[in-house]
ChimeraX commands (.cxc) that place a marker at each C-alpha (Angstrom):
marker #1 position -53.79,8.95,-60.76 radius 0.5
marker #1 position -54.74,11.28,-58.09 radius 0.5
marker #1 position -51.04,11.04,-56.20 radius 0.5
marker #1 position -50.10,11.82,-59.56 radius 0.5
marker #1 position -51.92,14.78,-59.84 radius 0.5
marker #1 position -51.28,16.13,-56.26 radius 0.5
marker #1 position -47.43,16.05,-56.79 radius 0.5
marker #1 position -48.03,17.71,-60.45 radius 0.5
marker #1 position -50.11,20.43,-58.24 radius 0.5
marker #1 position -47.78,20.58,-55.23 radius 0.5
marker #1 position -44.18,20.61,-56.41 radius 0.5
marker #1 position -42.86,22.19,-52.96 radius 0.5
marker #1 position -44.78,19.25,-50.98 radius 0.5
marker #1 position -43.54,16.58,-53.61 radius 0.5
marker #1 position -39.65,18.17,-52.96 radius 0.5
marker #1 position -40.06,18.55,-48.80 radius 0.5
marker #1 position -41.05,14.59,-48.78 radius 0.5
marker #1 position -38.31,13.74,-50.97 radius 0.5
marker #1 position -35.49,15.49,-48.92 radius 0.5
marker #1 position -37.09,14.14,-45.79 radius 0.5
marker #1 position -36.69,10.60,-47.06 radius 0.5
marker #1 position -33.15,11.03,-47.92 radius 0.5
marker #1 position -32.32,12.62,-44.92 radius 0.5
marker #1 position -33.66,9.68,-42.87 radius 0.5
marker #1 position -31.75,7.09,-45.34 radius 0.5
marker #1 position -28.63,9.36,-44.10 radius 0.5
marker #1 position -26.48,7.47,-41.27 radius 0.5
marker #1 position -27.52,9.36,-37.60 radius 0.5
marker #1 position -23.66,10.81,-36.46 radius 0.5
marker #1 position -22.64,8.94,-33.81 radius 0.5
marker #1 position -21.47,11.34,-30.52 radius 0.5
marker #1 position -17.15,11.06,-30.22 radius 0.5
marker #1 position -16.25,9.15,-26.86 radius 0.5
marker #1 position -13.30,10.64,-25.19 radius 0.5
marker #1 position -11.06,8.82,-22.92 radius 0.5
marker #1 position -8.07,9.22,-21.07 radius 0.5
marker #1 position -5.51,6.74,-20.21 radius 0.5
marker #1 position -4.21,6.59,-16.11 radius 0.5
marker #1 position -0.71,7.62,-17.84 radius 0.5
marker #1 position -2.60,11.07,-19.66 radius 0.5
marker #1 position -4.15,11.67,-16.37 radius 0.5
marker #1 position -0.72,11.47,-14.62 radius 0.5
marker #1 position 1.04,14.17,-17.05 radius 0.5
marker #1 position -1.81,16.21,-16.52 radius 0.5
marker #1 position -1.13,15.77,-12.88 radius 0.5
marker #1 position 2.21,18.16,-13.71 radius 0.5
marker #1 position 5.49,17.63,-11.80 radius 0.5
marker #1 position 3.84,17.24,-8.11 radius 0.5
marker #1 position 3.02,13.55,-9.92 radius 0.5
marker #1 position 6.53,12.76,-9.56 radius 0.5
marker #1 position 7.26,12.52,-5.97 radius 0.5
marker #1 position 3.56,10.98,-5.26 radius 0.5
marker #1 position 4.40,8.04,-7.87 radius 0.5
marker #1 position 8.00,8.14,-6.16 radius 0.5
marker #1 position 6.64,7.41,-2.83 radius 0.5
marker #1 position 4.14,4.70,-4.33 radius 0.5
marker #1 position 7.23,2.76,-5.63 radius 0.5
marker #1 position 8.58,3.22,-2.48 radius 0.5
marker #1 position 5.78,1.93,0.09 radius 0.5
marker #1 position 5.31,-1.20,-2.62 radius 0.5
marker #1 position 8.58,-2.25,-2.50 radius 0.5
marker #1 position 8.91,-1.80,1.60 radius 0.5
marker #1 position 5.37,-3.29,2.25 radius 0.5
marker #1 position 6.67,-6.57,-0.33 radius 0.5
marker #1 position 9.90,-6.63,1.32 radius 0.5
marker #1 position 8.65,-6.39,5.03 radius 0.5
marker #1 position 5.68,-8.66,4.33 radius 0.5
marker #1 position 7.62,-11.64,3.11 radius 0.5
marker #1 position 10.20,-11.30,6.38 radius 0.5
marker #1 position 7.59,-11.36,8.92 radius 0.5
marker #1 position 5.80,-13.99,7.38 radius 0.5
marker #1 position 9.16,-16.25,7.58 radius 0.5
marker #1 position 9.48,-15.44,11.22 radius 0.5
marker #1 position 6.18,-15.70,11.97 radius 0.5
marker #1 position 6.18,-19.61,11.59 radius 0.5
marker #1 position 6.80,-21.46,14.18 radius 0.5
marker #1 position 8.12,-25.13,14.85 radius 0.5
marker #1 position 4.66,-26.29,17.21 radius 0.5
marker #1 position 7.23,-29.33,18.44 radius 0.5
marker #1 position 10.04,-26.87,18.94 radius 0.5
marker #1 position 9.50,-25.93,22.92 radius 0.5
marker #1 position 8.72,-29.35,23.42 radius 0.5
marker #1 position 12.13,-30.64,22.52 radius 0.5
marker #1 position 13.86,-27.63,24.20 radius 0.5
marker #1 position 12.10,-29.01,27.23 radius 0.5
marker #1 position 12.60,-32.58,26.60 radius 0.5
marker #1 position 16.56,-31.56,26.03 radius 0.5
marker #1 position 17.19,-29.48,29.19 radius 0.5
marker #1 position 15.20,-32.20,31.44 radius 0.5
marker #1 position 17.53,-34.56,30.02 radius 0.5
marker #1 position 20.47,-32.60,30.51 radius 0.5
marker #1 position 21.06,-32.41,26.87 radius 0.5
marker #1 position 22.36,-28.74,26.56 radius 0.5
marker #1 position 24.48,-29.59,23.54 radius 0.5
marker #1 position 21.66,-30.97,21.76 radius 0.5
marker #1 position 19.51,-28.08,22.90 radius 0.5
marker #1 position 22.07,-25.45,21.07 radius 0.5
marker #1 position 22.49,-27.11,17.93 radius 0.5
marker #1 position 18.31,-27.22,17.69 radius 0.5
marker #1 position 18.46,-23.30,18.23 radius 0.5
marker #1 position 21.18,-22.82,15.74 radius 0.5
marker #1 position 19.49,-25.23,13.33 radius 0.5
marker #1 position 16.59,-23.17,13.55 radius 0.5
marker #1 position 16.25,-19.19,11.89 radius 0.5
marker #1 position 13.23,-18.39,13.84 radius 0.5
marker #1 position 13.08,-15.21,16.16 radius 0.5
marker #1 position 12.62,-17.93,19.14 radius 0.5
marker #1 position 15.12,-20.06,18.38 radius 0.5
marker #1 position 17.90,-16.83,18.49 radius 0.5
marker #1 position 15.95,-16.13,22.14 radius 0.5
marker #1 position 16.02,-19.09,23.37 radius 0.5
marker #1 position 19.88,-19.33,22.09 radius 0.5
marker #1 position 20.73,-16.66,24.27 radius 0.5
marker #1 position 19.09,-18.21,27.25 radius 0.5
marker #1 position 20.84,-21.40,26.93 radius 0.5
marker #1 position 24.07,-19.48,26.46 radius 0.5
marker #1 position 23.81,-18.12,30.01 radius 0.5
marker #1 position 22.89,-21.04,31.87 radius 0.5
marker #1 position 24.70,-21.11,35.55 radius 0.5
marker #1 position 23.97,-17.34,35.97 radius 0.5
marker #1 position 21.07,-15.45,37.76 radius 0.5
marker #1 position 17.79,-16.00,36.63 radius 0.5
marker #1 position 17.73,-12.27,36.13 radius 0.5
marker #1 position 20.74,-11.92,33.97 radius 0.5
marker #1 position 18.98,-15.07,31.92 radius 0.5
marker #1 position 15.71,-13.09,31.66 radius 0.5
marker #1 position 17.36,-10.04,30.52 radius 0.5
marker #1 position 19.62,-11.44,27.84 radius 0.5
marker #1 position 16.75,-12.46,26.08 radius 0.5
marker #1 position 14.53,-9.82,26.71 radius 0.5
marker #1 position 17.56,-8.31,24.86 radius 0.5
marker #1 position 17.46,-10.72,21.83 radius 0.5
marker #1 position 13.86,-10.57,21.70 radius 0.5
marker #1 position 14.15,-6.63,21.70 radius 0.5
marker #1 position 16.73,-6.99,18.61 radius 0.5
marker #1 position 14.30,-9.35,16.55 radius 0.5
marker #1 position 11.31,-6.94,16.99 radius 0.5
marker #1 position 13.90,-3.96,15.74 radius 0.5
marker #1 position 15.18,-5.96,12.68 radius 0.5
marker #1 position 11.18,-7.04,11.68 radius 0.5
marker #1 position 10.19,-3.03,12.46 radius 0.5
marker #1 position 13.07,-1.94,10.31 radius 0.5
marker #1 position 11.92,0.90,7.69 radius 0.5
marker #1 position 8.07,0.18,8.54 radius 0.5
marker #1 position 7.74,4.18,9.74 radius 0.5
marker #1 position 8.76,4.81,6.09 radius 0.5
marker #1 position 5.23,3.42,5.57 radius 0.5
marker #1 position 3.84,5.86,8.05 radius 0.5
marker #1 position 5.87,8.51,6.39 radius 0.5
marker #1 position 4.44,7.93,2.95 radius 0.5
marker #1 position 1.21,7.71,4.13 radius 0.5
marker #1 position 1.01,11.31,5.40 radius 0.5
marker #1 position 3.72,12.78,3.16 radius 0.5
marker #1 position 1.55,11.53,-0.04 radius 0.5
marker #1 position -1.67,13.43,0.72 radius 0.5
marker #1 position 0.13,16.73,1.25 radius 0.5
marker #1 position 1.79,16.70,-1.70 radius 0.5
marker #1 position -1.49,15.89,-3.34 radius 0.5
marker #1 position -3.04,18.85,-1.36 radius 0.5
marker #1 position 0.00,20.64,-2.81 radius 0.5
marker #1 position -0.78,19.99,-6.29 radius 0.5
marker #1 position -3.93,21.49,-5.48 radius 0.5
marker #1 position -3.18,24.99,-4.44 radius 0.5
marker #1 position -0.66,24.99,-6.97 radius 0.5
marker #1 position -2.80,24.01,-10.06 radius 0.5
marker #1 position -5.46,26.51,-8.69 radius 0.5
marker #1 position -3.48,29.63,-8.56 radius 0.5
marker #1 position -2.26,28.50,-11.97 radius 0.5
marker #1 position -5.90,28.43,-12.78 radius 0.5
marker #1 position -6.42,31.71,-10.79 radius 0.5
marker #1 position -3.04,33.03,-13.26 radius 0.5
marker #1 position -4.28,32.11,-16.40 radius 0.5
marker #1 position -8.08,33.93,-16.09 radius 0.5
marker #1 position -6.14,36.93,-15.01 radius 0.5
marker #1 position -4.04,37.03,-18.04 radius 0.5
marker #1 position -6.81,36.03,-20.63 radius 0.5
marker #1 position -9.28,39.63,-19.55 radius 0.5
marker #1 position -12.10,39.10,-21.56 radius 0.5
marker #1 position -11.49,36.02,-23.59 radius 0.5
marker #1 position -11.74,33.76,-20.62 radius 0.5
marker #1 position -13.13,29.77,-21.56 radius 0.5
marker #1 position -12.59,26.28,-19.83 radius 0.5
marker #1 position -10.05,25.14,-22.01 radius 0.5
marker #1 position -8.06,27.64,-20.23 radius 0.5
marker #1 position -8.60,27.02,-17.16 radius 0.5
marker #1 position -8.18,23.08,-18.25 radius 0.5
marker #1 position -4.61,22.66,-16.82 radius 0.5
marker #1 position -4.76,24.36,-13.79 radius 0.5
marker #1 position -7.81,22.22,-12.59 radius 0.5
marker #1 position -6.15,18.98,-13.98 radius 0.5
marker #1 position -3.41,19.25,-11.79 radius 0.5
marker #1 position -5.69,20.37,-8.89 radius 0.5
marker #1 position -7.75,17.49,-8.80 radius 0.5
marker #1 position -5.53,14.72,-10.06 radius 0.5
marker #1 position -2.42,15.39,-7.73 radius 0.5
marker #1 position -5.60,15.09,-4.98 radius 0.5
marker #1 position -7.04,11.62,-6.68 radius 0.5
marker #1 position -3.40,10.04,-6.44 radius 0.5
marker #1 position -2.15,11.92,-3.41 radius 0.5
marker #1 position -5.17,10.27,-1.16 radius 0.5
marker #1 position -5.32,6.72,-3.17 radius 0.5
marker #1 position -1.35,6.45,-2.10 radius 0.5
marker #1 position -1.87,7.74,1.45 radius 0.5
marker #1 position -4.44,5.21,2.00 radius 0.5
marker #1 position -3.24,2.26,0.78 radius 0.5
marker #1 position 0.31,3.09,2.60 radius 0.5
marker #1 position -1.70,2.91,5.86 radius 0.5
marker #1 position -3.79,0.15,5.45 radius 0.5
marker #1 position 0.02,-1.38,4.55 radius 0.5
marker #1 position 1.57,-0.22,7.78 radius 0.5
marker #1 position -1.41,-0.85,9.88 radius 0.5
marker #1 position -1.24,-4.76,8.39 radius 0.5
marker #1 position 2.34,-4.79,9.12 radius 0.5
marker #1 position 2.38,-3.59,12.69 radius 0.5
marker #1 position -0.57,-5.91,13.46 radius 0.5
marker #1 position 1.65,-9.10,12.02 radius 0.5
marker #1 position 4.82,-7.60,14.43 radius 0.5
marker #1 position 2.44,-7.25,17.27 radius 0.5
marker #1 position 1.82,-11.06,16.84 radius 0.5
marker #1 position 5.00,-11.91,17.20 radius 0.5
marker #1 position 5.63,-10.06,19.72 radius 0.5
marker #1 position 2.98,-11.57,21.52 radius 0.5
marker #1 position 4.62,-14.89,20.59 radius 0.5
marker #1 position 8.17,-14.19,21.89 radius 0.5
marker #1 position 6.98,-13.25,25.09 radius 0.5
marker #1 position 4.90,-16.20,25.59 radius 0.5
marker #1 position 7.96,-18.53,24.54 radius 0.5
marker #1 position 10.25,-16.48,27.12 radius 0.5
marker #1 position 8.55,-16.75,29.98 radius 0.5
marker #1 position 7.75,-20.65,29.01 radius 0.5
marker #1 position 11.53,-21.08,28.82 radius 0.5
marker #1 position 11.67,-18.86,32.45 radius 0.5
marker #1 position 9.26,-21.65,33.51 radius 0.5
marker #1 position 11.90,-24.56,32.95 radius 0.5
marker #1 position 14.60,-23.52,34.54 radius 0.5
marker #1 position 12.55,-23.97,37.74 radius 0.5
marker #1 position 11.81,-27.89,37.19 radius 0.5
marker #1 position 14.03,-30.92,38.22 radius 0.5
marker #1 position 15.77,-32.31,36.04 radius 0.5
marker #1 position 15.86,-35.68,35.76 radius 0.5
marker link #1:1,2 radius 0.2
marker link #1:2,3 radius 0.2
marker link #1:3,4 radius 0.2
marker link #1:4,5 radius 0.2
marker link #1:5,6 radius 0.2
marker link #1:6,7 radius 0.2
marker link #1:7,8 radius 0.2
marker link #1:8,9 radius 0.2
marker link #1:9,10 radius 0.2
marker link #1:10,11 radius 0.2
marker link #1:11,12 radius 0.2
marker link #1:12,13 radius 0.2
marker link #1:13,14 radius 0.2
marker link #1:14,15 radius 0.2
marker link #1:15,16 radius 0.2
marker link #1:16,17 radius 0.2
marker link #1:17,18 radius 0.2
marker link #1:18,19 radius 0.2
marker link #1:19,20 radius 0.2
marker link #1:20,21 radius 0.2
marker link #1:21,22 radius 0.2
marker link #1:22,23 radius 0.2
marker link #1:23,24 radius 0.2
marker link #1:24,25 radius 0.2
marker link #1:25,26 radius 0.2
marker link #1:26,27 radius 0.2
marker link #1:27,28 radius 0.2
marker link #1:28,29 radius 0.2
marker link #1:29,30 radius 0.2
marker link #1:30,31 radius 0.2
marker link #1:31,32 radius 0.2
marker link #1:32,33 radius 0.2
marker link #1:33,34 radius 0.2
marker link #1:34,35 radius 0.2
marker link #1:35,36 radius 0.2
marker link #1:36,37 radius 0.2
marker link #1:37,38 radius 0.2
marker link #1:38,39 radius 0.2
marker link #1:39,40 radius 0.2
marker link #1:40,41 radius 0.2
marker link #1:41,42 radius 0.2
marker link #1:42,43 radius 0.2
marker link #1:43,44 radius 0.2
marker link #1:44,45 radius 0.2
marker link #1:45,46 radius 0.2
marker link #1:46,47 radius 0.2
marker link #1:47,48 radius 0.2
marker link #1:48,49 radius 0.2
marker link #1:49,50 radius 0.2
marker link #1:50,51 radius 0.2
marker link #1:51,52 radius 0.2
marker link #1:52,53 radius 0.2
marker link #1:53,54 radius 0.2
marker link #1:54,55 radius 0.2
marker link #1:55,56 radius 0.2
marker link #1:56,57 radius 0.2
marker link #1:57,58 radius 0.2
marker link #1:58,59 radius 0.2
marker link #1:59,60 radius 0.2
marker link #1:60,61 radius 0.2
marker link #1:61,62 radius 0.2
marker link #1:62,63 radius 0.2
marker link #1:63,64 radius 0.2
marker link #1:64,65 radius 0.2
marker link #1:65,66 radius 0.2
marker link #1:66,67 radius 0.2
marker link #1:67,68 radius 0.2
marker link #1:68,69 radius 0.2
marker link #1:69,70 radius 0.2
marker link #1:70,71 radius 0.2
marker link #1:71,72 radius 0.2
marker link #1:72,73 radius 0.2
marker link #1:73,74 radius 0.2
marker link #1:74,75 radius 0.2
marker link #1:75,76 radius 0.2
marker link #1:76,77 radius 0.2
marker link #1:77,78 radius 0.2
marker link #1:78,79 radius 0.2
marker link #1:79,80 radius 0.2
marker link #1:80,81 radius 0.2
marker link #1:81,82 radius 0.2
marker link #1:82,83 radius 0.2
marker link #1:83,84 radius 0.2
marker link #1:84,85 radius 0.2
marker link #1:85,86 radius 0.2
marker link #1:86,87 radius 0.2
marker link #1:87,88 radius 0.2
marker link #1:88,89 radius 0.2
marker link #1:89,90 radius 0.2
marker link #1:90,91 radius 0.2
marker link #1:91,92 radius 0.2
marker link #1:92,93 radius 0.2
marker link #1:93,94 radius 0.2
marker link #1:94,95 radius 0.2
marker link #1:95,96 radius 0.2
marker link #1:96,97 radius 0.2
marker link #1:97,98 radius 0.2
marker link #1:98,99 radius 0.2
marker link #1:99,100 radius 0.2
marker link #1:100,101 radius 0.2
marker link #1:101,102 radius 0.2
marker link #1:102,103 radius 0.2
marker link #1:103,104 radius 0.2
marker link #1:104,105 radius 0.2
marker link #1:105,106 radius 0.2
marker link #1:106,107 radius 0.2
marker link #1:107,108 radius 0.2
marker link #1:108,109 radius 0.2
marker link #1:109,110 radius 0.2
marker link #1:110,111 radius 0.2
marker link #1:111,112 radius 0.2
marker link #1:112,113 radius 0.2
marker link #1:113,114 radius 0.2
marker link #1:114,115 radius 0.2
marker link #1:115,116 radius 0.2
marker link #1:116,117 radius 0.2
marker link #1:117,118 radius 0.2
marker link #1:118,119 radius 0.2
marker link #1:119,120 radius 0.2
marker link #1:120,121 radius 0.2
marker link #1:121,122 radius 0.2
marker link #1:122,123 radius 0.2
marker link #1:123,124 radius 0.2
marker link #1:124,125 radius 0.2
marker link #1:125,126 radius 0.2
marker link #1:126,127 radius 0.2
marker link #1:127,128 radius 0.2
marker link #1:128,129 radius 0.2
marker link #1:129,130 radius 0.2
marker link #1:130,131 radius 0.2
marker link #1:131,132 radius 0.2
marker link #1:132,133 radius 0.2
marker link #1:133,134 radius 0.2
marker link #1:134,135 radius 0.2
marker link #1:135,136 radius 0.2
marker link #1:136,137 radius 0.2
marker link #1:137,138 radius 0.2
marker link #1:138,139 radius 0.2
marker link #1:139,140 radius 0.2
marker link #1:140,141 radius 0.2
marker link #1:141,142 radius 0.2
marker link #1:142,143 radius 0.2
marker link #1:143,144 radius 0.2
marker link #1:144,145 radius 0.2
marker link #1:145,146 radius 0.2
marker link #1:146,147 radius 0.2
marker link #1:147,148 radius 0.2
marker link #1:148,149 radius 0.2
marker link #1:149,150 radius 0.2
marker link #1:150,151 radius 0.2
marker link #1:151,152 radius 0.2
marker link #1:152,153 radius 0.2
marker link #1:153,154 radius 0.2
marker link #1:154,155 radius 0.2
marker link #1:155,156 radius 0.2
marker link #1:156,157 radius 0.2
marker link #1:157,158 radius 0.2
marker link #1:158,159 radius 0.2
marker link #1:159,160 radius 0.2
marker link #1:160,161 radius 0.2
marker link #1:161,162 radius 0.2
marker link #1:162,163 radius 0.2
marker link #1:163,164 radius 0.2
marker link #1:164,165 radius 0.2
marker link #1:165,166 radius 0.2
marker link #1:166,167 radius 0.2
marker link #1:167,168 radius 0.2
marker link #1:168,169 radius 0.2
marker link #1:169,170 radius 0.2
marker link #1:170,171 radius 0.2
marker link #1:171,172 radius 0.2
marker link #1:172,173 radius 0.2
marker link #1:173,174 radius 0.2
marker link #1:174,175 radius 0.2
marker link #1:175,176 radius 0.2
marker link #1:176,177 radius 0.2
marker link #1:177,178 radius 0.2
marker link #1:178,179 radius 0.2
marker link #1:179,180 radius 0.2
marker link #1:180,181 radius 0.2
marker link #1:181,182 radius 0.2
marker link #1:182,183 radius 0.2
marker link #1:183,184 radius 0.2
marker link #1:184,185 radius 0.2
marker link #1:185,186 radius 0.2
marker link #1:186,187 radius 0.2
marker link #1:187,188 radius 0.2
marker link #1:188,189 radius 0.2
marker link #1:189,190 radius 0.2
marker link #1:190,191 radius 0.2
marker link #1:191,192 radius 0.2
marker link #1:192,193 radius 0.2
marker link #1:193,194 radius 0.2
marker link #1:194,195 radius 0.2
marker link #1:195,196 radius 0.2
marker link #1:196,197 radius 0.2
marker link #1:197,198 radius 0.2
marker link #1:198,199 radius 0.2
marker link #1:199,200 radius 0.2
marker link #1:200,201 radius 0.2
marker link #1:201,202 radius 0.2
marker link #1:202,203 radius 0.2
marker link #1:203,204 radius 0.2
marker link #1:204,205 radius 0.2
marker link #1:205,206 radius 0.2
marker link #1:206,207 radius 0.2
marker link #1:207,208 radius 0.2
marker link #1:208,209 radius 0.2
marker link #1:209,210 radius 0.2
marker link #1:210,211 radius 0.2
marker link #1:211,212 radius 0.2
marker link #1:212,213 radius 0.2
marker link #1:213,214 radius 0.2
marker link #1:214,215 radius 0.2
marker link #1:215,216 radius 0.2
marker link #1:216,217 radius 0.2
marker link #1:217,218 radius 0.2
marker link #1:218,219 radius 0.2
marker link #1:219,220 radius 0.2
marker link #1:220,221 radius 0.2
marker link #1:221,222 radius 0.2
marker link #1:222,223 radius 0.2
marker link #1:223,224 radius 0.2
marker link #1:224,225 radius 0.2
marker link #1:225,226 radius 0.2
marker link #1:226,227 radius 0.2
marker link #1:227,228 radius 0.2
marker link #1:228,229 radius 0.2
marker link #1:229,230 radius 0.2
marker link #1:230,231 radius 0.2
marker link #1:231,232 radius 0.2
marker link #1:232,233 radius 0.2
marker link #1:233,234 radius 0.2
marker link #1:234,235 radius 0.2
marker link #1:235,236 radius 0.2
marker link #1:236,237 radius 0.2
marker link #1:237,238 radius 0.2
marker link #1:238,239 radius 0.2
marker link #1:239,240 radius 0.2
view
């Protein structure tokens, strides 16, 4: 009776509680989340985007390509030396060959070579395959400085983008005077700092590619050598 008579002598109180109430039934707006896709960030990037995701097709496909070659020639036959040897002690040549050609290795080519000149100077031996082994290192270094090249041609035309999307920045305040706001300016600074973003991420991975690529070659390298001068070695024991 006495709530009764409160709302009957305070109408604006009554109407206040009332809206309240209905405002708090009222769903609470939920904030808008905004998102952009790698491919919206890439447009935004403007046309310095193009040769930076140019050159990332291109260091994939060369670091793929190399990779899978120098893993082939990196295996090695552990029993392959030891038959070499076993063949030349024997006096086997013939059988020594056709293991070589039977065999796509880097050190079976090498050691080819060496069996080919057999009956000459130990130095002429040693040079022809130095000579081979010289050739295989080319053919498993072919287009690996492409990787090098990517990797410092990417961030500069990131850096590019840059300058370019800030005097495009710089441009567009100039010509707005007075009415200047950040969706103006939006463009510019997109392409500033996303031809930066995929300039850098490209650079790096490119060198971390060639620097896991000329480690593998160095290897090898390694390898041939060793298997040179252990076929050097032989041609200084009896045979039997």
């Amino acid at each position: 009776m006495n709530g009764v008579l409160l709302q009957i002598m305070n109408p604006a109180t009554a109407v206040a509680d009332t809206a309240q109430q209905a405002i708090n039934v009222l769903p609470k707006a939920q904030p808008t989340e905004i998102s952009l896709s790698i491919w919206d960030l890439a447009i935004k990037g403007g046309p310095i985007m193009i040769p930076i995701v140019l050159l990332s097709f291109v260091a994939i496909y060369i670091f793929i390509e190399r990779f899978i070659v120098i893993r082939k020639a990196s295996k090695e036959d552990i029993n392959f030396m030891n038959n070499i040897r076993d063949f030349m002690l024997s006096g086997r040549l013939d059988s020594a060959l056709s293991l070589c050609r039977n065999n796509p290795s880097p050190i079976a080519r090498m050691i080819e070579k060496g069996l080919q000149r057999l009956g000459k100077p130990l130095g002429d031996i040693h040079a022809a395959i130095e000579n081979v082994g010289n050739l295989e290192v080319s053919k498993l270094e072919r287009n690996i400085s492409l990787l090098a090249t990517v990797s410092g041609a990417a961030p500069m035309l990131g850096f590019l983008g840059t300058v370019t999307g800030m005097v495009q920045a710089f441009y567009d305040m100039s010509m707005a005077g007075n009415n200047i706001d950040i969706q103006l300016l939006s463009s510019g600074i997109y392409q500033a700092m996303v031809t930066t973003v995929a300039g850098l991420i490209v650079g790096i991975v490119a060198y971390l590619c060639y620097n896991l690529l000329a480690a593998r070659i160095s290897k090898i390298v390694f390898t041939l050598e060793a298997r040179a001068t252990e076929f050097m070695d032989l041609l200084h024991e009896p045979a039997k």
